[in-house]
N, C-alpha and C positions, 0 to 999 in steps of 0.2 A: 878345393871345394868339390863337392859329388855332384855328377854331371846332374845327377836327378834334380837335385834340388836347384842349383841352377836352370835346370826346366820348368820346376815347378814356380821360381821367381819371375824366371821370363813368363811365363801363362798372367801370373797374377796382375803385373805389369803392366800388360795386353789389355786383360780385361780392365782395369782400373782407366789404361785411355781410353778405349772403347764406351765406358760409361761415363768420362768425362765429354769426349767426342757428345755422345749423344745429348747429355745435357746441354753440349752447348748450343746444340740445335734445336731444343724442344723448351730451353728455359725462357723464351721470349714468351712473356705475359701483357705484353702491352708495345704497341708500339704506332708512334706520329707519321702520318706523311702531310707536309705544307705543299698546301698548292692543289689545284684540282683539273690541272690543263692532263694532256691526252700522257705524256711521262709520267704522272702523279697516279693517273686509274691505272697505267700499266704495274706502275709498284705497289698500289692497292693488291692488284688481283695475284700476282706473283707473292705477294706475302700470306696471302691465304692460301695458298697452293705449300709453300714450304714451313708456316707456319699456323695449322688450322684452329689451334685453339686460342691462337692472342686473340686479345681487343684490340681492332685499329680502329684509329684516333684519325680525321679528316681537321684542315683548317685551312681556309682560304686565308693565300698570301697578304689579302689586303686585310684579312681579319675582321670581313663583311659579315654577318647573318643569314644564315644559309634556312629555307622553308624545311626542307625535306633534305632523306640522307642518300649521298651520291652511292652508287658502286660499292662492295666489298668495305662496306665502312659499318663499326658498330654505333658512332657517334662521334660528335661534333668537338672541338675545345676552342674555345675563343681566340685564343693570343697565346702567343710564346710561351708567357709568364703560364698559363695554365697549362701546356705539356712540360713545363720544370717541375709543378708542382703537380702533376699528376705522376712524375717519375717515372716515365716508359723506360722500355729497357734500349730503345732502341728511334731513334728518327733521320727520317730521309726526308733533306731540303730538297724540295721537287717546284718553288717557285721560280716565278722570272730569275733573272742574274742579276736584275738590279737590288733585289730582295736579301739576296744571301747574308749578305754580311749582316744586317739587322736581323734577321732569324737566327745564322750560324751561331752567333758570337752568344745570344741568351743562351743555347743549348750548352757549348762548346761550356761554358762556366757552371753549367748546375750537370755537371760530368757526364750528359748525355753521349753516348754512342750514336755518332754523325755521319751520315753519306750526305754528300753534297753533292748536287746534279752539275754535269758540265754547263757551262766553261763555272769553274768556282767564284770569282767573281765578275762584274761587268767590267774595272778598272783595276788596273795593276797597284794604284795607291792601296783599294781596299783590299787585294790580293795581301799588300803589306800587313795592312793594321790586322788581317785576320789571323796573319801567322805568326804575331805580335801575341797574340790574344789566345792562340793557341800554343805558345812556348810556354804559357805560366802555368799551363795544367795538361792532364793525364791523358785525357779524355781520348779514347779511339777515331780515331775522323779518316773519311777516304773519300776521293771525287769518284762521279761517275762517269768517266769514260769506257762505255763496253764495248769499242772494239777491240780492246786489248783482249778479251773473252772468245773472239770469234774464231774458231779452231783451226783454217789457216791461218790466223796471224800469230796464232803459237808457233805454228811451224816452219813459216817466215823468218820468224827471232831467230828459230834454231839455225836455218839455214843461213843468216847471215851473221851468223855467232862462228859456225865452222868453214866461213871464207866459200860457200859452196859457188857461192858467184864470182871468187875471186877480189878484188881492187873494187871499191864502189865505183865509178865514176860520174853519174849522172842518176839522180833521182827525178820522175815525173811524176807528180802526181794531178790525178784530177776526178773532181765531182761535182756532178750539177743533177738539179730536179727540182723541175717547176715548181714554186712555191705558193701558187693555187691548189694543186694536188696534194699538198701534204697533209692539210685536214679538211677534208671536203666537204665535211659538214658544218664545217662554219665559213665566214670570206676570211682570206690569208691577213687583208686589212686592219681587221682586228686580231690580229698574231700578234704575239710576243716578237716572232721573227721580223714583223715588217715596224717593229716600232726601235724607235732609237731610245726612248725613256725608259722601256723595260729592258734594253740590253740585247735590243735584235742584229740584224746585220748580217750577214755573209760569216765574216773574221769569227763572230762569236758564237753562232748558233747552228756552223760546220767546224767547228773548234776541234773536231774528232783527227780530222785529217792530221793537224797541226803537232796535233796530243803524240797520234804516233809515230810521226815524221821524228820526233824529238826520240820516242821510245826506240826506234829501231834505229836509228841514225845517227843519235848523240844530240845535245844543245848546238842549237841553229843559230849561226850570227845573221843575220840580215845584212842582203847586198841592194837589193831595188824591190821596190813594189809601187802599182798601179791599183788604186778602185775605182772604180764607176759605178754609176746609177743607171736604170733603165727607166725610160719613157714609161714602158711596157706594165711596167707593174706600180709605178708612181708611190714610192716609198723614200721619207728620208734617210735610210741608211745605204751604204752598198748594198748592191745587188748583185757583183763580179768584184773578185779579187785576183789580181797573180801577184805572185810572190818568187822571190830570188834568192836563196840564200844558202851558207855554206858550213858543213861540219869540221870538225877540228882537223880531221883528213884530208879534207881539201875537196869534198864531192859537194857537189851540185845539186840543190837540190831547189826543183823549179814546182811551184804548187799552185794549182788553180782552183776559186770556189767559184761557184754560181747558183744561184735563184733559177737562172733561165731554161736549161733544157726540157726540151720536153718527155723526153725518157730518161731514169736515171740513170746514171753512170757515175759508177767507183771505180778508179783501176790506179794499183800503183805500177812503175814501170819502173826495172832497177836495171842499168848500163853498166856489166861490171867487165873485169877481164877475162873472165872465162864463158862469159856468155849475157842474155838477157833474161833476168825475170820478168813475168806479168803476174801481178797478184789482183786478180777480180773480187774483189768486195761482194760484187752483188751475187754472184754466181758461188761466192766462197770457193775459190779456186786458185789451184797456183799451177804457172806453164812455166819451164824453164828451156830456154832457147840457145844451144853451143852448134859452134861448128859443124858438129856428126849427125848431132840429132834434135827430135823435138818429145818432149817429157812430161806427161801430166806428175807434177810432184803429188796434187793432191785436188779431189773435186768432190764436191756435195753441196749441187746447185740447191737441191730440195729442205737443205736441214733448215729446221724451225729456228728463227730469227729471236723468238722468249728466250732462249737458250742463254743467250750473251748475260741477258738480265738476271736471268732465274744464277748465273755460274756467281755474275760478280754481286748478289746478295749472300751467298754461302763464302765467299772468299771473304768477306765484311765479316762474317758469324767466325769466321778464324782469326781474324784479327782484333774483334771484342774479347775473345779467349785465349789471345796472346797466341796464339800458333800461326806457324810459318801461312805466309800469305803473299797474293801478289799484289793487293791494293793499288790504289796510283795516288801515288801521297798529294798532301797538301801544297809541297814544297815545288814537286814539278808540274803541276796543275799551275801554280803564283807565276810562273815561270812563260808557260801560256802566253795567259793576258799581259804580262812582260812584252812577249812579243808583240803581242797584238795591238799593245797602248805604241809599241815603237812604231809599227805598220802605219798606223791612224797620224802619225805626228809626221812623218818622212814624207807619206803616199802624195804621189799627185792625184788627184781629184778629177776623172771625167764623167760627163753625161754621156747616155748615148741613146739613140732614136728605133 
C-alpha cells in the first residue's frame, strides 16, 4: 500500500477518535446525584465544571421534599423510579452506605451509568446481592475511591510494580482527624460518620486506606484486629481501629483508623529490602529512605485536592464509552466491606476514656 494513503487513514482515524473522544465528553445531557451531604455538593459542582450544559437532577437519599434548590442543581426528582424515568445519561450514588443498595440496584437495571460513593456497601451480604444484580446486565458502574487519582499514588503503584523498594516487608499504615472538624458547620453527631444505622464508623467511612492497601499490596487475609470507642466523642460505632493482616507474599501489613487526632495525618510507611518509603497523603509526597541516601521521589504539598474528583469523574466518562480506564470495580470495592464485615465479627470490642 502507498505510504500516503496510509497517512491519509491514519489522520482520518485520529480524527474520527478525537470526535468520538469529544462526544463522549460533551454528550452528558442530563445527569442524577442522590444525596445532598458535603460529597454530593462536591459532585454537583465538579459536574458543572466538566459538564456545563447538562441538567443536574438533585434527590434526597431519604426522598424527603425539598423547599428550595441546593447548589449546582437545575432541579429536584422525587425517587429513584423518577431518575430511571427521566433517563439521565449518567448518576452518582452520593448517599449514606446504608442507602446504596436500594438506590444502586433501581439504577443498575434501567441501564443507568452508576458511580457509587465509597465504601459501596454498608454490609458485605448487600456487597453480594449488588453484584448479583449487577451480573445480569450491562450497565457501566464504578466505586468512588479517589485516592487512587492522587498523583503520588500513581507513582507509588509504579514504584512498587518495578521492586524499587525491593521485598515488601512491613506495611504501616495510619490516619486520623478529629471528627468534629470535618464538617464544621454542622455537630459531627448528626453525621453519617458517627451513626451506626447510616453506615458510620471508623472501618467504613476511612474505607480509603483499606481500598488501597488492597490496590497496592494485593487481597489482604486478616491476622487480628482491635476497635474501640471513645468517651470523647460518645458514638455507637468505632471510633479507633487497628488492623493486622497479610498479602499473598507474606508482608505485613499493620493499619490504623481514627476519629481522634487532632491534626490530620495520612502516611503510608513501606519497610522493604532496599530501603524505607514514606508516602504523605496529606502533603502528596513520597520520600524514599536507603542506605546512601535520602530522595524526594516526588512532592506537591500545594496541588488542589478537586483534582482527585474532577480525574475520577473523566476516568467514569471512559468507561461509559467503553475506553481503557482505571475505574475501581465493583468487584473489589464487595471485597472491602468483605473485610470489614470479617473485622466487625473477629474484633475484640474496647472502650476507652
Amino acid at each position: 500500500m502507498n505510504i500516503g494513503w496510509i497517512l491519509v487513514e491514519w489522520m482520518i482515524l485520529k480524527e474520527h477518535k478525537l470526535i468520538f473522544i469529544l462526544w463522549g465528553l460533551n454528550k452528558m445531557q442530563k445527569i442524577a446525584v442522590i444525596g445532598l451531604g458535603n460529597i454530593a455538593t462536591r459532585h454537583r459542582r465538579n459536574i458543572r465544571i466538566l459538564h456545563p450544559k447538562a441538567q443536574i437532577y438533585a434527590l434526597s437519599a431519604s426522598e424527603r421534599v425539598l423547599d428550595e434548590l441546593v447548589s449546582d442543581c437545575d432541579g429536584y426528582l422525587p425517587n429513584i423510579a423518577a431518575v430511571a424515568a427521566e433517563k439521565v445519561d449518567m448518576a452518582i450514588v452520593a448517599s449514606p452506605s446504608s442507602f446504596h443498595l436500594k438506590h444502586s440496584k433501581q439504577l443498575i437495571e434501567a441501564g443507568i451509568p452508576t458511580l457509587i460513593e465509597k465504601p459501596v456497601t454498608a454490609t458485605a451480604e448487600e456487597a453480594a446481592e449488588l453484584m448479583e444484580i449487577a451480573s445480569k446486565y450491562d450497565t457501566p458502574l464504578a466505586v468512588g475511591y479517589c485516592l487512587r487519582y492522587l498523583p503520588s499514588a500513581r507513582i507509588l503503584k509504579e514504584m512498587l510494580a518495578n521492586e524499587d523498594a525491593g521485598v515488601v516487608y512491613n506495611v504501616n499504615i495510619d490516619i486520623g482527624q478529629y471528627l468534629p472538624d470535618w464538617r464544621p458547620s454542622k455537630s459531627y453527631k448528626e453525621s453519617v460518620s458517627a451513626s451506626k444505622k447510616l453506615g458510620g464508623g471508623a472501618l467504613l467511612e476511612l474505607s480509603h486506606e483499606l481500598d488501597y492497601a488492597q490496590w497496592l499490596f494485593g487481597e489482604l487475609d486478616l491476622i487480628s484486629s482491635v476497635l474501640r470507642s471513645s468517651d470523647e466523642l460518645e458514638m455507637d460505632v468505632e471510633s479507633i481501629a487497628d488492623i493486622m493482616a497479610a498479602n499473598s507474599k507474606g508482608s505485613i501489613v499493620n493499619i490504623h483508623l481514627d476519629f481522634l487526632q487532632k491534626k490530620p495525618w495520612r502516611q503510608c510507611h513501606i519497610i522493604g529490602s532496599k530501603g524505607r518509603v514514606v508516602w504523605d497523603l496529606v502533603r502528596n509526597e513520597i520520600i524514599f529512605y536507603s542506605g546512601e541516601s535520602t530522595r524526594i521521589i516526588y512532592s506537591d504539598p500545594e496541588w488542589n485536592k478537586n483534582g482527585m474528583y474532577l480525574d475520577m469523574l473523566k476516568d467514569f466518562a471512559e468507561k461509559i464509552c467503553r475506553r481503557k480506564n482505571q475505574c475501581v470495580s465493583l468487584e473489589s470495592s464487595a471485597k472491602i466491606v468483605g473485610l470489614i464485615d470479617k473485622i466487625k465479627n473477629v474484633s475484640q470490642f474496647y472502650g476507652t476514656k
